[in-house]
MILUM-488673 format. One record per residue (C-alpha): x negated, y negated, z negated; residue in one letter; residue number from 1. Coordinates in nm, 2 decimals. Last residue first. Example, Ala and Ser with C-alpha at 12.3 -4.5 7.8 and 13.67 -1.06 7.14 Angstrom:
<tordrens>
<<-1.37 0.11 -0.71> 'S' 2>
<<-1.23 0.45 -0.78> 'A' 1>
</tordrens>
This chain:
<tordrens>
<<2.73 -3.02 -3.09> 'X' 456>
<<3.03 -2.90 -2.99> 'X' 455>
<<2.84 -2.55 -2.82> 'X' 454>
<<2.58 -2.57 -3.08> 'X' 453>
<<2.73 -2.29 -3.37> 'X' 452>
<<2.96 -2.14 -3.11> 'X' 451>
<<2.59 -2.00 -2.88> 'X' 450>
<<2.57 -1.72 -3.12> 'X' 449>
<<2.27 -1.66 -3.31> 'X' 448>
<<2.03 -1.43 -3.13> 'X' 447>
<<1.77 -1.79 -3.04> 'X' 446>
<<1.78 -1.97 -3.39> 'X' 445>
<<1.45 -1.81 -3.52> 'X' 444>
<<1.41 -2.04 -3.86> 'X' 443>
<<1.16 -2.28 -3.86> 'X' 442>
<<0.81 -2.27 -4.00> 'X' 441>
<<0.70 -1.88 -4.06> 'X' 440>
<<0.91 -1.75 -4.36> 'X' 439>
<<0.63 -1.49 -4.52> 'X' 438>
<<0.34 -1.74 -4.48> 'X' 437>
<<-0.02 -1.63 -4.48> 'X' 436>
<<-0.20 -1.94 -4.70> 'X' 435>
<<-0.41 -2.25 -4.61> 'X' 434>
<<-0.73 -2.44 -4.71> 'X' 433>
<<-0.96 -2.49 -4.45> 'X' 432>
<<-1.34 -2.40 -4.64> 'X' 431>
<<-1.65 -2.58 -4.67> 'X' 430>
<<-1.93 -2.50 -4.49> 'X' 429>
<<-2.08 -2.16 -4.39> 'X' 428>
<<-1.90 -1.81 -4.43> 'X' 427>
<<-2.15 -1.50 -4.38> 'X' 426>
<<-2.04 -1.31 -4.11> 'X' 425>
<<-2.42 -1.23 -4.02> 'X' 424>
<<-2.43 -1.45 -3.68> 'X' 423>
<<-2.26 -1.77 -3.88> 'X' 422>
<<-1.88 -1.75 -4.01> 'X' 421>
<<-1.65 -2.04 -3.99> 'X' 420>
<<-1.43 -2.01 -4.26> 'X' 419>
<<-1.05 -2.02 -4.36> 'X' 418>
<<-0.92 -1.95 -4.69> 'X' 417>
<<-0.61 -1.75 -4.81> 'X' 416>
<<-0.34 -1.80 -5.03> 'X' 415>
<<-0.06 -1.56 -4.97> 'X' 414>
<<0.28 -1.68 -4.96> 'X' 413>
<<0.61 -1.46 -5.04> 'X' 412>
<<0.95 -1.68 -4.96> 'X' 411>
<<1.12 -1.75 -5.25> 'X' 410>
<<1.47 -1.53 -5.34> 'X' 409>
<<1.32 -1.33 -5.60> 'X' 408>
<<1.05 -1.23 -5.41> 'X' 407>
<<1.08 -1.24 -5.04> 'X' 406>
<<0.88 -1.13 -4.70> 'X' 405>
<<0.85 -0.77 -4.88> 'X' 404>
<<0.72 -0.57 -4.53> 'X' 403>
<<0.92 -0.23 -4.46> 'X' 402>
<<0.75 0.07 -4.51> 'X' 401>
<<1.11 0.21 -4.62> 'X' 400>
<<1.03 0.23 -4.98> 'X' 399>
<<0.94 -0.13 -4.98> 'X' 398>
<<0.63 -0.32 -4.90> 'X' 397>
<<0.38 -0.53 -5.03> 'X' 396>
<<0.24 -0.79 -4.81> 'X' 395>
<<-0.13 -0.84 -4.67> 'X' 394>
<<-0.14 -0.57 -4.45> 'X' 393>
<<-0.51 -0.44 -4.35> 'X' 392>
<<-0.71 -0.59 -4.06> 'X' 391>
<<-0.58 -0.91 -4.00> 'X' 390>
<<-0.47 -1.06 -3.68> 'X' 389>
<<-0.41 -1.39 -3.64> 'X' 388>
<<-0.16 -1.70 -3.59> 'X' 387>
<<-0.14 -2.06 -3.68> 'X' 386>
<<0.02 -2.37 -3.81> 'X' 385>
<<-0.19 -2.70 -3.86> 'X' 384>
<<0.01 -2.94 -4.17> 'X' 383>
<<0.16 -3.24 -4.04> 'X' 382>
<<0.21 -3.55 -4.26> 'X' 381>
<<0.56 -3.77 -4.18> 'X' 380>
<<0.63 -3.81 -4.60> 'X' 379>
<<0.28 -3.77 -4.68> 'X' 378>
<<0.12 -3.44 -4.82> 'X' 377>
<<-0.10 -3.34 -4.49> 'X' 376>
<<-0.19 -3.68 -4.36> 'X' 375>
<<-0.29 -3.73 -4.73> 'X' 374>
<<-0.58 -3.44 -4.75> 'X' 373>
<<-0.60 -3.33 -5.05> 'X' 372>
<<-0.48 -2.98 -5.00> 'X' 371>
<<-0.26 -2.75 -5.23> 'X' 370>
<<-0.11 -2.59 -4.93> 'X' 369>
<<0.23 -2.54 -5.11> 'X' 368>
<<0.27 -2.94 -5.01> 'X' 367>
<<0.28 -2.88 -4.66> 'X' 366>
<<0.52 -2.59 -4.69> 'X' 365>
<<0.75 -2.83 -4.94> 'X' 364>
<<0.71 -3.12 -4.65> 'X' 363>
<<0.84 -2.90 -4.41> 'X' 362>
<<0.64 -2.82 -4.17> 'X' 361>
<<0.78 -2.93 -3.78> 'X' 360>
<<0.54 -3.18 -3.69> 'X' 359>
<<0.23 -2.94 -3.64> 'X' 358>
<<-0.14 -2.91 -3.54> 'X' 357>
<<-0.24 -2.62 -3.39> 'X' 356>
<<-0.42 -2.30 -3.45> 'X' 355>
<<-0.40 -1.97 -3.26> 'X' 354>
<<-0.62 -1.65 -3.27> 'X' 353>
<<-0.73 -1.66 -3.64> 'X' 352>
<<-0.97 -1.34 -3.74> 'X' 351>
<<-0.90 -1.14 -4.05> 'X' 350>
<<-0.94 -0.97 -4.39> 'X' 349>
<<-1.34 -1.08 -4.49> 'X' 348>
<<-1.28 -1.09 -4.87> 'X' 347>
<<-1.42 -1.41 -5.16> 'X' 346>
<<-1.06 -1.39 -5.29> 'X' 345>
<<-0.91 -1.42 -4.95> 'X' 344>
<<-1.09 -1.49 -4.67> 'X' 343>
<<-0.99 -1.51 -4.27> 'X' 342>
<<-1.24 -1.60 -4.02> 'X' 341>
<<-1.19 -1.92 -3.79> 'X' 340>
<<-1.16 -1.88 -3.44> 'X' 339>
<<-0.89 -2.18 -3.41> 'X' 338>
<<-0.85 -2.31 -3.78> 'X' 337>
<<-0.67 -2.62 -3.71> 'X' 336>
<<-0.64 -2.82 -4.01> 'X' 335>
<<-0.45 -2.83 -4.35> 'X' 334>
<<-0.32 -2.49 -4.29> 'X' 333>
<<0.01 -2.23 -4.22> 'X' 332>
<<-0.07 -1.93 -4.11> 'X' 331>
<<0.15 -1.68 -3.95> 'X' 330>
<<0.06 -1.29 -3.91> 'X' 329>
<<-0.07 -0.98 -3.67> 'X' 328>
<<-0.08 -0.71 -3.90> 'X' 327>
<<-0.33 -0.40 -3.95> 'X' 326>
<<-0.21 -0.12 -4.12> 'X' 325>
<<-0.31 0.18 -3.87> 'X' 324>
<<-0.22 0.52 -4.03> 'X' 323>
<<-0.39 0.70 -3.74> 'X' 322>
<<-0.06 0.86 -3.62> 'X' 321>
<<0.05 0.46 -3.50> 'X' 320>
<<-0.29 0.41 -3.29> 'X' 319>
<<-0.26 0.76 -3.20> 'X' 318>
<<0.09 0.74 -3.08> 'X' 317>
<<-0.03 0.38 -2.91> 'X' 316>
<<-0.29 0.52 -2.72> 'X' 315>
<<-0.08 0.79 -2.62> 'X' 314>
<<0.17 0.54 -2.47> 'X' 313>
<<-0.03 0.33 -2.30> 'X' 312>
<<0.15 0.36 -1.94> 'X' 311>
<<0.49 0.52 -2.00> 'X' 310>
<<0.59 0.85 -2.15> 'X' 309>
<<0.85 1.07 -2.28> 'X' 308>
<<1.06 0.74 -2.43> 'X' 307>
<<1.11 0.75 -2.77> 'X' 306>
<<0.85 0.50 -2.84> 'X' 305>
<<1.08 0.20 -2.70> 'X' 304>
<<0.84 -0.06 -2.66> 'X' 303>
<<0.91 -0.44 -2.65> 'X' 302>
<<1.20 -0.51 -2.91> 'X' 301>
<<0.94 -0.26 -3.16> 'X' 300>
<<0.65 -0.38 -3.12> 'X' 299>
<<0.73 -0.81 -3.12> 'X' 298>
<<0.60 -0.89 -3.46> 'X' 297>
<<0.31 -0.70 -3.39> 'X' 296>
<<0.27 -0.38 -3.58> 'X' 295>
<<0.11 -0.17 -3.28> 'X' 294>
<<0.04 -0.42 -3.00> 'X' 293>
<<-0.28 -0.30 -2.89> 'X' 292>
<<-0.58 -0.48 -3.00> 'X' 291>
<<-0.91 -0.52 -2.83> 'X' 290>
<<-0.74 -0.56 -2.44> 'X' 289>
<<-0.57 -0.88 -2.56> 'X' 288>
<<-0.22 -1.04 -2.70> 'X' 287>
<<-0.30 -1.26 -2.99> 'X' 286>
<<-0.46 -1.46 -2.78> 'X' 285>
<<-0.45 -1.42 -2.42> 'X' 284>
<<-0.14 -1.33 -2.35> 'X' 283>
<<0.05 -1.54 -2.66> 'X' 282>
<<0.24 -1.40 -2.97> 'X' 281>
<<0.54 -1.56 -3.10> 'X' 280>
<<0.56 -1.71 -3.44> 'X' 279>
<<0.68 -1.49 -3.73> 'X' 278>
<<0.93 -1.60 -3.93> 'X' 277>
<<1.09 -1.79 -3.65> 'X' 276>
<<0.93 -1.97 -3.38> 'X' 275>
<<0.65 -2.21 -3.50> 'X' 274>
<<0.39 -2.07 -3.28> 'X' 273>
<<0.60 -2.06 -2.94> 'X' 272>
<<0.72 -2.44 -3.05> 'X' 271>
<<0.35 -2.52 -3.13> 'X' 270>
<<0.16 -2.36 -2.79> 'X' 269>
<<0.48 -2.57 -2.62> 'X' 268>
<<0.37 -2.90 -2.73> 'X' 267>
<<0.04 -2.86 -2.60> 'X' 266>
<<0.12 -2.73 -2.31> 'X' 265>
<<0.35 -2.97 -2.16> 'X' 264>
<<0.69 -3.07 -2.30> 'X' 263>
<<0.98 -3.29 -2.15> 'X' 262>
<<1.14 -3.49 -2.35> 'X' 261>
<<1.50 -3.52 -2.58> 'X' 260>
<<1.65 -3.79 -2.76> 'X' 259>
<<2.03 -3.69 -2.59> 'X' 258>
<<1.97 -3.95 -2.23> 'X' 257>
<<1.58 -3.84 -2.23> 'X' 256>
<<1.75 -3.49 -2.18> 'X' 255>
<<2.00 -3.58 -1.96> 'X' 254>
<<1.67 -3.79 -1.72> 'X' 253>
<<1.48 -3.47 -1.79> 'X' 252>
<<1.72 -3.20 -1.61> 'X' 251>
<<1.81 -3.47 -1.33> 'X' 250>
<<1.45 -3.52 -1.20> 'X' 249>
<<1.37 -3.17 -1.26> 'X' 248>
<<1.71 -3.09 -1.03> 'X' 247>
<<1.61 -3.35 -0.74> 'X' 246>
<<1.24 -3.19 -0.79> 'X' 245>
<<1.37 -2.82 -0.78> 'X' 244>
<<1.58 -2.85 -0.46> 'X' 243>
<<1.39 -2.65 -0.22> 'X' 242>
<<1.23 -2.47 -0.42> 'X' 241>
<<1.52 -2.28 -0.57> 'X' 240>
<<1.56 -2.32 -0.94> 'X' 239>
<<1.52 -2.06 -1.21> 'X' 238>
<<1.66 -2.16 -1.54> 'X' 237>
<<1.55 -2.05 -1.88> 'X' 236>
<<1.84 -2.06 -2.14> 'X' 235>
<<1.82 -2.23 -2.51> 'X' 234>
<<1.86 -2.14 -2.89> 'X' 233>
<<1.53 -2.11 -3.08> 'X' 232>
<<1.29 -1.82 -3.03> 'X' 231>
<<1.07 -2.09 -2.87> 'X' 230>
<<0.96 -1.93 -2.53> 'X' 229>
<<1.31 -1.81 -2.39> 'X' 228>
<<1.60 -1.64 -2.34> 'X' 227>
<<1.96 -1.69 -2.24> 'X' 226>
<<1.90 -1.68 -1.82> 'X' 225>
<<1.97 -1.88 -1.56> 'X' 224>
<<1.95 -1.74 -1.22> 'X' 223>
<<2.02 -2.03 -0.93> 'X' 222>
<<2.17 -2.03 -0.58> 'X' 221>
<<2.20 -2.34 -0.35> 'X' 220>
<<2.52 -2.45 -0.18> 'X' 219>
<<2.55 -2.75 -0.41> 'X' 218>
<<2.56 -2.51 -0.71> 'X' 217>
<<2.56 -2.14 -0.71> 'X' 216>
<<2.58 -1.92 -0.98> 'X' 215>
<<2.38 -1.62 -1.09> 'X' 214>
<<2.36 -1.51 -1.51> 'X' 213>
<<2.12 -1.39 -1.75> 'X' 212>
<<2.15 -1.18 -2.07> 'X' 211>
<<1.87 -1.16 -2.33> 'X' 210>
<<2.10 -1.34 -2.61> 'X' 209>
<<2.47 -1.30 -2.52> 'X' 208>
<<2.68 -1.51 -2.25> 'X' 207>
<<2.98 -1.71 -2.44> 'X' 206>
<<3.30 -1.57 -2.41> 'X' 205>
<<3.64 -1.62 -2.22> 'X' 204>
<<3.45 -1.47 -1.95> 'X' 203>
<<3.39 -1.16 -2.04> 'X' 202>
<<3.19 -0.94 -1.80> 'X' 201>
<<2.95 -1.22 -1.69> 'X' 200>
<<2.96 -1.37 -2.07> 'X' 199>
<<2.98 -1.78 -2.02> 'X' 198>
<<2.68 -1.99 -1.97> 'X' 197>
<<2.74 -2.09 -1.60> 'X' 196>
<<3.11 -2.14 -1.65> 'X' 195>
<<3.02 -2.44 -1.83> 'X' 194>
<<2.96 -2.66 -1.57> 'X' 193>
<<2.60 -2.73 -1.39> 'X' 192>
<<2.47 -3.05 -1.49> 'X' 191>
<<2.68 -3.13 -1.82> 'X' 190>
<<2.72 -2.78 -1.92> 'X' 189>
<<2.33 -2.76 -1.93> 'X' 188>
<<2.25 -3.03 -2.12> 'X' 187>
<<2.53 -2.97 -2.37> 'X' 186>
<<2.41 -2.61 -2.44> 'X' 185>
<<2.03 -2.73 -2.47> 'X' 184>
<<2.14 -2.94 -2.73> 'X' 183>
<<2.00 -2.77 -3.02> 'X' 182>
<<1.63 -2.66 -2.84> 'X' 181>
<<1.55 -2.54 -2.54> 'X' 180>
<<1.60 -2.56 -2.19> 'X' 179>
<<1.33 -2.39 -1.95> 'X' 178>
<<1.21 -2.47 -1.55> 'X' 177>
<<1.12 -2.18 -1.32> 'X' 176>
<<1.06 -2.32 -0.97> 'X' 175>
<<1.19 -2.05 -0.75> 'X' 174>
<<1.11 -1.94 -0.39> 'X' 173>
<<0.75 -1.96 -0.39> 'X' 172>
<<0.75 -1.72 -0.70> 'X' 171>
<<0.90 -1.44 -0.47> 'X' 170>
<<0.63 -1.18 -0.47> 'X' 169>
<<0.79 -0.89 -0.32> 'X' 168>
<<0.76 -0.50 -0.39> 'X' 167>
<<0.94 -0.28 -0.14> 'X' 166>
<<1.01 0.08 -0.38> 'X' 165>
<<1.12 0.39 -0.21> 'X' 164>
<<0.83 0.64 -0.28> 'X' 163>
<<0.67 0.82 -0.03> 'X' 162>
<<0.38 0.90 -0.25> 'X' 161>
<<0.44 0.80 -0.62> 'X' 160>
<<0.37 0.45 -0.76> 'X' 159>
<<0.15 0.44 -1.07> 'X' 158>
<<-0.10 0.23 -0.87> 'X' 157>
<<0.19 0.01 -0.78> 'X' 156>
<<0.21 -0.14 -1.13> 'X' 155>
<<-0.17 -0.28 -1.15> 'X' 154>
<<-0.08 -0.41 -0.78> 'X' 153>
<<0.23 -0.63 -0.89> 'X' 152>
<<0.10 -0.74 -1.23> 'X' 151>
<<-0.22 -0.90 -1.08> 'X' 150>
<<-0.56 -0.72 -1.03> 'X' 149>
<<-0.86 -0.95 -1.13> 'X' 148>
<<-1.26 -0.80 -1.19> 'X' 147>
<<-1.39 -1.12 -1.04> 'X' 146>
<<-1.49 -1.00 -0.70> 'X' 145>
<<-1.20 -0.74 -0.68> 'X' 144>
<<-0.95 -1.05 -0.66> 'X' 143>
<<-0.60 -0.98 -0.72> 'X' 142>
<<-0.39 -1.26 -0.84> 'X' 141>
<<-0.05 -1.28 -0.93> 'X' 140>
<<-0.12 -1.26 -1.31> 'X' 139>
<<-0.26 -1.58 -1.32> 'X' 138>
<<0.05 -1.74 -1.52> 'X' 137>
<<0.29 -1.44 -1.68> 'X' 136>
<<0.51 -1.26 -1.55> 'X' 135>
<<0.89 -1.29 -1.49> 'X' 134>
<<0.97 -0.94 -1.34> 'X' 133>
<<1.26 -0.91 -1.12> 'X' 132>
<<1.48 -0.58 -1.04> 'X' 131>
<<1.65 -0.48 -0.79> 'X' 130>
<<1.79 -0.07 -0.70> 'X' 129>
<<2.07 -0.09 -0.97> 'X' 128>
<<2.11 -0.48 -0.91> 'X' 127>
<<1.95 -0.76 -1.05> 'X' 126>
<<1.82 -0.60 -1.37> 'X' 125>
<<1.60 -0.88 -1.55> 'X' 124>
<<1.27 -0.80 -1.67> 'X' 123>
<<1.08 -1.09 -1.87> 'X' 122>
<<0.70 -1.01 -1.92> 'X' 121>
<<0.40 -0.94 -2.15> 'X' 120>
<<0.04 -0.89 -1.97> 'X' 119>
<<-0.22 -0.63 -2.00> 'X' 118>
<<-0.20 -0.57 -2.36> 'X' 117>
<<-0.42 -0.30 -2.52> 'X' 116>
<<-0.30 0.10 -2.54> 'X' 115>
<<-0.58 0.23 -2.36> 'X' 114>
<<-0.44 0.34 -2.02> 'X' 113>
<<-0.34 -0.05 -2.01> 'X' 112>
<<0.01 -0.19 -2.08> 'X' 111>
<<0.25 -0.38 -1.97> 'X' 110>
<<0.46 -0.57 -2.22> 'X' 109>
<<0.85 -0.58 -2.22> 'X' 108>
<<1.13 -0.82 -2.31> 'X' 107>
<<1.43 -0.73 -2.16> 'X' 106>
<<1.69 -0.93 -1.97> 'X' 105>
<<2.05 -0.78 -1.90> 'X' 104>
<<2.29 -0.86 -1.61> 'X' 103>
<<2.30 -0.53 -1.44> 'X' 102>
<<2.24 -0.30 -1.75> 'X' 101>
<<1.94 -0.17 -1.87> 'X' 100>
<<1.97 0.21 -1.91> 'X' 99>
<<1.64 0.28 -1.72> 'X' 98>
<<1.41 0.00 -1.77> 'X' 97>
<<1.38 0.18 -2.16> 'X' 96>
<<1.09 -0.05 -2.20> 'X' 95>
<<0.70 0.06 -2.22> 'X' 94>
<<0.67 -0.01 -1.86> 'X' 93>
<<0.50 0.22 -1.62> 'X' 92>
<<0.73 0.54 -1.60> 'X' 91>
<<1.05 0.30 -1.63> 'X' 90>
<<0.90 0.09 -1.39> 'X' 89>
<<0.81 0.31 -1.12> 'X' 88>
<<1.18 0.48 -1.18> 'X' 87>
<<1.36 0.19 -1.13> 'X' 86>
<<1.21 0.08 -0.81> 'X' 85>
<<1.29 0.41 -0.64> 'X' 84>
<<1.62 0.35 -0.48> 'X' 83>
<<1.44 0.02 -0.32> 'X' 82>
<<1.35 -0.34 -0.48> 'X' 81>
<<1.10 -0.48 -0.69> 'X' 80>
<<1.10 -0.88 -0.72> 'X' 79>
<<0.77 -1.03 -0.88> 'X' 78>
<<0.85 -1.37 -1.01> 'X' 77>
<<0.56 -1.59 -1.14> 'X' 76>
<<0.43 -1.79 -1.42> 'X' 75>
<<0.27 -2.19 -1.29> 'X' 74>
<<0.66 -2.30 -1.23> 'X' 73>
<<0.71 -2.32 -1.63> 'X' 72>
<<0.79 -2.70 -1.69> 'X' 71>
<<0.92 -2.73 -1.98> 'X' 70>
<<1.24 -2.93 -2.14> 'X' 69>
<<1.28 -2.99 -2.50> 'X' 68>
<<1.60 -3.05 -2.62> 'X' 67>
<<1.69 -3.19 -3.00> 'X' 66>
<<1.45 -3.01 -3.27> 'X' 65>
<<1.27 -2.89 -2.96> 'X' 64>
<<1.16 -3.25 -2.92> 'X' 63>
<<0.91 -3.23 -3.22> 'X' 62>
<<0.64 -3.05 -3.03> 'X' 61>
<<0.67 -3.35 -2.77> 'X' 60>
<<0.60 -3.59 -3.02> 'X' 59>
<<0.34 -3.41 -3.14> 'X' 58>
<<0.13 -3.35 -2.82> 'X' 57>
<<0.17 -3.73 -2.80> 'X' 56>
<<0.41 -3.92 -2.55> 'X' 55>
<<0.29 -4.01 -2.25> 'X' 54>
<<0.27 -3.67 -2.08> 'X' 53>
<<0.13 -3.37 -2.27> 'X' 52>
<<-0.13 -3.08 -2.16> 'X' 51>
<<0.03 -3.13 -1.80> 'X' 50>
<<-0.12 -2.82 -1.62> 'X' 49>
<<-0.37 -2.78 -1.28> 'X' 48>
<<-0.31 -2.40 -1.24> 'X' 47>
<<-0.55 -2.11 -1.22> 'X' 46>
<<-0.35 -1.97 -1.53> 'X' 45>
<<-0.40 -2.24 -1.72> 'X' 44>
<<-0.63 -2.53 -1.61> 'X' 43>
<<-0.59 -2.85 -1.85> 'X' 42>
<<-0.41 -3.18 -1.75> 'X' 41>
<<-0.37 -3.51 -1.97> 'X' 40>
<<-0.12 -3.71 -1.69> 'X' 39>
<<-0.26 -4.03 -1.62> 'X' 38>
<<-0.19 -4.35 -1.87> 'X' 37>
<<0.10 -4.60 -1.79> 'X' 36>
<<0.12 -4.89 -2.12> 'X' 35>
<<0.43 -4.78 -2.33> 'X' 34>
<<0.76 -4.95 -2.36> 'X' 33>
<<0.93 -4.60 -2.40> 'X' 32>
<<1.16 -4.63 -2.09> 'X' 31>
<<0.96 -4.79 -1.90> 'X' 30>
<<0.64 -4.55 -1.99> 'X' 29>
<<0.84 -4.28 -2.00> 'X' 28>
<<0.96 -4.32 -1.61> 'X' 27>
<<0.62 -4.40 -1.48> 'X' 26>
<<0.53 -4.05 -1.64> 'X' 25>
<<0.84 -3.89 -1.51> 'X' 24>
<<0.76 -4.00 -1.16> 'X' 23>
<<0.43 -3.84 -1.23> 'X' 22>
<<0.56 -3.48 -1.30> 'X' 21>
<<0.80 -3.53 -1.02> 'X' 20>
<<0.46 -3.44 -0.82> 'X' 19>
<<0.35 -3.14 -1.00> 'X' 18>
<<0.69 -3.00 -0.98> 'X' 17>
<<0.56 -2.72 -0.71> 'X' 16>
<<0.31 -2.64 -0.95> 'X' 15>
<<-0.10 -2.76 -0.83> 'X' 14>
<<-0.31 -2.47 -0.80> 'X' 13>
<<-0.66 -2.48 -0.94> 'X' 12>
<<-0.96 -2.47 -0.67> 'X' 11>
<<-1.10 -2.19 -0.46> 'X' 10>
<<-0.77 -1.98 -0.57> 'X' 9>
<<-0.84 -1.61 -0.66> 'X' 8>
<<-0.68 -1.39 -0.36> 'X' 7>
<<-0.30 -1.37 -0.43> 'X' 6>
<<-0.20 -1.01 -0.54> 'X' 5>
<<0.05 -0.81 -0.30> 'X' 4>
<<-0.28 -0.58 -0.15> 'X' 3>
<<-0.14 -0.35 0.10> 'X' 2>
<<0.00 0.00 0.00> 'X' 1>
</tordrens>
């Protein structure tokens, strides 16, 4: 089968909203008062990416308390098609692809031989024979000269002789842009009518979490579905290219209109972190070939272990036979601790994989730090958020193996100390102060039904 990976890019690829990007630059600095500065860019995923527009990486991180809006073009959709495209990916991915339902969404990683994290992805069941995968950014390219296979080709290599699969890389056809946040319901409603959120089968009701729907609007066709990168209520919509800058345009104008912005990187690395109890893990970080994903937060709404087999799957079943104990956890910090080594009580327990700077701590989490530090304990302070692996469990748990995130009724927190480490692992300097927190940041809103925002 011919290669369906992109060659590696000579120079980094520019989104297909890259353009409206800077129309809503000149529009924030009208609208905000504030002097025009360039776009702060980074290259992610072999793409040229708004770190944050005019407004500060915190200021955007904030948004999602209202809408925030995110420009997500740079991850690609992989369509797989034919009688036999369900049975590739049920014997590749870790997901029960099998029973999924026309109209569902699972979230699904893939996998090496080894057990360690490829990629993690979307699947959505078009039809019985069409399916799309929503993967990650840089995962479309193949490129034997720098050790790169994308999704598409990784998957194929499972692929039976005279199998009926067509695989298709469709990411020039949609421009994937997600609504998050409170007030995503009214955003959308407003643009596109609220028949576009309602239950496919039952259409009296609101669509369920991890369910997508089709609609067409001004003769163009769009998939929307209810998930997303926050964990907090909101739909990711795919947009035909054609029309994606007209519909950007309109997206962030509504969501300046309800105290709302759009969100680059930065931003988004703290709503993904501050999701829920436990934060979300990234490809990259958390996510790597040194770990596999046994006793993430995610393991067990990603891989169905009672399935016969699927790519990894021994790994993991002698990963989980071995007794493992290791725990990918949340941090909360007086400063960013990216890299730093994890100590507790003078103890070498962990690594830190993610570290940001936060609006959304509560003042009472900020506090708990015990740190001196006044931008930390003031009324408007931030506190850095985080995740990491550790090597043993920190929490106690109950007679079903089951973490104790509680103790009479107050969230468990482990005090821990972050160090830089030289050659020998011996810690240097002075210490971040911080602790492992059982309650994360903000609560995971995402599952909850879509009546508690739909008047809002």
């Amino acid at each position: 089968m011919k290669k369906i990976g992109i060659d590696f890019p000579e120079s980094p690829r520019r989104t297909a909203l890259r353009d409206v990007e800077e129309w809503y630059q000149k529009l924030l600095s009208e609208h905000l008062n504030r002097n025009y500065e360039p776009i702060k860019t980074s290259n992610f995923g072999e793409y040229n990416m708004a770190v944050n527009y005019l407004t500060s990486v915190l200021e955007e991180a904030k948004a999602i308390n209202k809408v925030a809006v995110f420009n997500i073009d740079h991850m690609a959709q992989i369509q797989f098609t034919g009688s036999n495209a369900v049975n590739l990916l049920d014997r590749v991915l870790p997901a029960d692809v099998r029973s999924m339902k026309i109209g569902q969404c699972k979230y699904t990683l893939l996998l090496t031989e080894n057990g360690t994290v490829f990629d993690d992805l979307i699947i959505m069941r078009i039809k019985e024979d069409n399916f799309i995968l929503v993967i990650n950014a840089g995962h479309d390219i193949t490129d034997e000269g720098k050790n790169m296979i994308s999704d598409a080709d990784f998957i194929c290599k499972y692929m039976n002789e005279n199998e009926d699969v067509n695989v298709q890389d469709i990411s020039d056809e949609l421009v994937k842009i997600d609504i998050q946040g409170p007030l995503s319901f009214k955003l959308i409603i407003k643009l596109y009518g609220d028949s576009v959120v309602k239950n496919r089968n039952k259409p009296a009701k609101n669509m369920k979490f991890f369910t997508f729907n089709e609609f067409d609007f001004e003769e163009s066709h769009y998939y929307i579905s209810r998930t997303g990168y926050t964990n907090r209520w909101g739909w990711e919509l795919y947009v035909p290219v054609e029309v994606a800058e007209d519909q950007f345009k309109r997206i962030a104008l509504e969501a300046l209109d309800l105290g709302g912005l759009v969100v680059g990187l930065g931003g988004r690395d703290e709503n993904r972190i501050s999701a829920g109890n436990f934060g979300l893990p990234l490809n990259g970080s958390e996510y790597d070939r040194e770990h596999t994903p046994v006793n993430a937060p995610l393991f067990h709404a990603a891989i169905d272990m009672r399935k016969d087999d699927f790519v990894g799957k021994a790994a993991l079943q002698k990963d989980n036979d071995s007794g493992t104990d290791k725990r990918m956890v949340l941090f909360i910090s007086e400063g960013i601790v990216t890299g730093r080594v994890v100590f507790k009580d003078g103890e070498k327990i962990g690594t830190v994989t993610s570290s940001i700077n936060s609006p959304n701590v509560s003042q009472e989490k900020r506090e708990f730090i015990g740190s001196l530090r006044k931008n930390v304990n003031g009324e408007d302070g931030t506190a850095a958020i985080g995740l990491g692996w550790l090597k043993h469990n920190p929490f106690k748990t109950d007679e079903e193996g089951n973490d104790i995130l509680a103790e009479d009724d107050k969230a468990v927190r482990i005090r821990v100390e972050f160090f830089r480490v030289d050659n020998e692992g011996t810690p240097k300097g002075k210490p971040v102060k911080g602790y492992i927190s059982g309650d994360g940041v903000t609560p995971a809103t995402a599952p909850r039904a879509l009546k508690n925002i739909q008047n809002l």
